[in-house]
Phi, psi and omega in degrees: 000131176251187193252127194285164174226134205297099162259131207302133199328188163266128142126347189322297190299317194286265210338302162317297180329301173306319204281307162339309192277339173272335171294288212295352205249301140331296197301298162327309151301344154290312174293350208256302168322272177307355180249037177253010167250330164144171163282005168253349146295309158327296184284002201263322200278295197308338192274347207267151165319314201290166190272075213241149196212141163236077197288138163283160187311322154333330202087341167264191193294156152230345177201156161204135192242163213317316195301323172290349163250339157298284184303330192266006175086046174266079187295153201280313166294001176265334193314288194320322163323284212302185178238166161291341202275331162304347175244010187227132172323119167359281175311326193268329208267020149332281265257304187302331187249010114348281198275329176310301160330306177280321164316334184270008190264331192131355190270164208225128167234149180274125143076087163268103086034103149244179134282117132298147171236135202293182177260353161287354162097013190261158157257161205230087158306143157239141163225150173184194164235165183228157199198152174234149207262154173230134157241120208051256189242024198230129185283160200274270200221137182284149196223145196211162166207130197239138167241159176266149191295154168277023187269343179234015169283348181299273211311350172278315181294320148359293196288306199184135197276163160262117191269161175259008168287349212249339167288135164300145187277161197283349190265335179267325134011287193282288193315317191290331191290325159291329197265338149347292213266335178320000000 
């Protein structure tokens, strides 16, 4: 007897294929994006503890860097699908589609407040600022940078101590906050 092989349903195949080919295509447009600010932002923003995200007008993702997908249980070829609205918590998203809405009017917000909700179902205080890049008049994308609230800090220490090497320094701050508003 030899050994039969499954043929994969219809669409079944393109459907892996796509999703492989939307990782590779992610992956690209991010090195391609970050490397017209330089590469030395890249390893710094993808590297970093904070929570960093760029959402399209659409609403789905264009960038999340690894602390963002390490916390919300997330793969890197998964990004693109999503909405911002698939990750925020019940409760904030009233609050988030509030403020998404006025980031694509021009507005900018400081120490912004949510929820995340992990795809294991836990939630994630976030506090940060968000901000959306424009060309002429028309918006690209939101660009945010995020901490976890100290309402979850027992459960972070816990986990892993906070280095004061492991904070972003208040001078690349001012700059991604600049590099935001552009």
């Amino acid at each position: 007897m030899g050994f039969l092989k499954r043929r994969p349903a219809d669409g079944e195949e393109e459907e892996r294929i796509r999703g492989f080919g939307e990782g590779l295509a992610y992956r690209h447009r991010i090195e391609e994006t970050i490397g017209e600010v330089g590469g030395g932002y890249y390893d710094l923003i993808e590297n970093s503890r904070s929570i960093i995200q760029s959402v399209r007008p659409d609403g789905h993702y264009f960038y999340v860097n690894r602390a963002w997908r390490e916390t919300l249980g997330y793969e890197e070829g998964e990004i693109t699908s999503l909405t911002f609205l698939d990750v925020i918590h019940p409760d904030s998203r009233g609050h988030c589609t509030d403020i998404f809405r006025r980031l694509m009017g021009g507005e900018c917000f400081d120490r912004v407040e949510f929820d995340f909700v992990t795809r294991d179902g836990d939630r994630v205080g976030v506090r940060g600022d968000v901000c959306c890049r424009f060309e002429g008049d028309a918006p690209v994308a939101t660009r945010g940078a995020f901490n976890r609230m100290e309402s979850n800090a027992d459960e972070v220490s816990a986990k892993e101590p906070i280095r004061d090497e492991d904070i972003i320094p208040e001078e690349f701050y001012v700059e991604f906050r600049d590099l935001v508003n552009t």
